[in-house]
N, C-alpha and C positions, 0 to 999 in steps of 0.2 A: 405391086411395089415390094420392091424384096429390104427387109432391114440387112442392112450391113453391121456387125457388130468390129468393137475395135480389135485389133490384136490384145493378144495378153502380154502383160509387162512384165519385162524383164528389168529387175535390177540392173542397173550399168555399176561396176566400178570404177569408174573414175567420177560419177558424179556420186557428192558427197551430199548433197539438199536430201530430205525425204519426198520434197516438195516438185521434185522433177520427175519423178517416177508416179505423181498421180494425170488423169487426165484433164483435160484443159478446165471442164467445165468446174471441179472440185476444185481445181487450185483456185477457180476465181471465188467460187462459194469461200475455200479460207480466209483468201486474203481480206475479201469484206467482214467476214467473222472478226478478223485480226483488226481493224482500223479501230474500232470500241475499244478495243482489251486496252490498245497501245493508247490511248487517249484518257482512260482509266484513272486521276492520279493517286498515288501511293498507292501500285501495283508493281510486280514484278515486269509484265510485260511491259507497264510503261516505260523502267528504268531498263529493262533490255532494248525494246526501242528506241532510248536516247542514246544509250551507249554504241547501237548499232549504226545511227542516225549522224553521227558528228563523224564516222569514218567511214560509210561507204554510199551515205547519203539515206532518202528516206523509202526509195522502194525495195530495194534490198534489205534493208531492217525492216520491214514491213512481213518481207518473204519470209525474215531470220521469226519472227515472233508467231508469222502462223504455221513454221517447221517446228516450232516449239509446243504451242497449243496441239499441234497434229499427235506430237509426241506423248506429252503433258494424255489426251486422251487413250491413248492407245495404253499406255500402264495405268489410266482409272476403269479402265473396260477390263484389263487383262486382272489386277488386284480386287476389281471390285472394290474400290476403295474412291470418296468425295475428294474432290479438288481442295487443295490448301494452298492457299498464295505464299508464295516465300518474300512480300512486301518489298517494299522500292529502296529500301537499305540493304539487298541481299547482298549487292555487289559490292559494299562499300564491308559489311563484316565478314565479307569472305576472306578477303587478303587484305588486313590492315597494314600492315608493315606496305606490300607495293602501295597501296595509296600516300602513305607518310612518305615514302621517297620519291613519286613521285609530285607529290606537293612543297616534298624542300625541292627538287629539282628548278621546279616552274620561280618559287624567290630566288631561287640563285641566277635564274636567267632575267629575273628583275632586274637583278644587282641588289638584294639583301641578305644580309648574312644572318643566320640564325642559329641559336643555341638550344639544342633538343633536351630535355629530359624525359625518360619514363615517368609516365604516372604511378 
């Protein structure tokens, strides 16, 4: 019985996933990896997975969190450096200004009017 082994991969450019360029059997090994992480709460993948989750639904965020974790390892391998979570508020102190606009947006489609000040 002769082993067939796979071809070797080639990057494609046009796909932008890390996650299409591995073979069938590892992308399913991540994505099971990834269901924990995203389940996690006050973690970063959890809040990537929700943010992922309310616009392209939950398996493609699913995907987006173990291209992330895939990533996430390959610069702790490559720095030699321990994983540090950037916790479930990254996204919220990344850009506070677009949160604050878009949370007067959502009152204004209320029909509330609101007066802002700096703290």
């Amino acid at each position: 019985m002769e082993h067939h082994e796979r071809p070797p991969l080639v990057p494609s450019p046009f796909l932008r996933s890390s996650l299409h360029r591995l073979p069938d059997s590892n992308l399913i090994t991540l994505v099971q990896i990834a269901w924990p992480a995203a389940r996690k709460k006050n973690s970063y993948f959890h809040a990537q997975f929700l943010r992922h989750k309310s616009r392209r639904g939950p398996k493609k965020a699913i995907a987006a969190v173990a291209a992330s974790m895939l990533t996430d390892v390959y610069y702790m391998l490559r720095d030699g450096v321990e994983f540090h979570d950037l916790g479930d508020q990254y996204f919220v102190r990344h850009d506070k200004t677009r949160l604050a606009n878009r949370l007067l947006q959502r009152l204004r489609d209320l029909g509330v009017e609101v007066e802002v000040k700096a703290a």
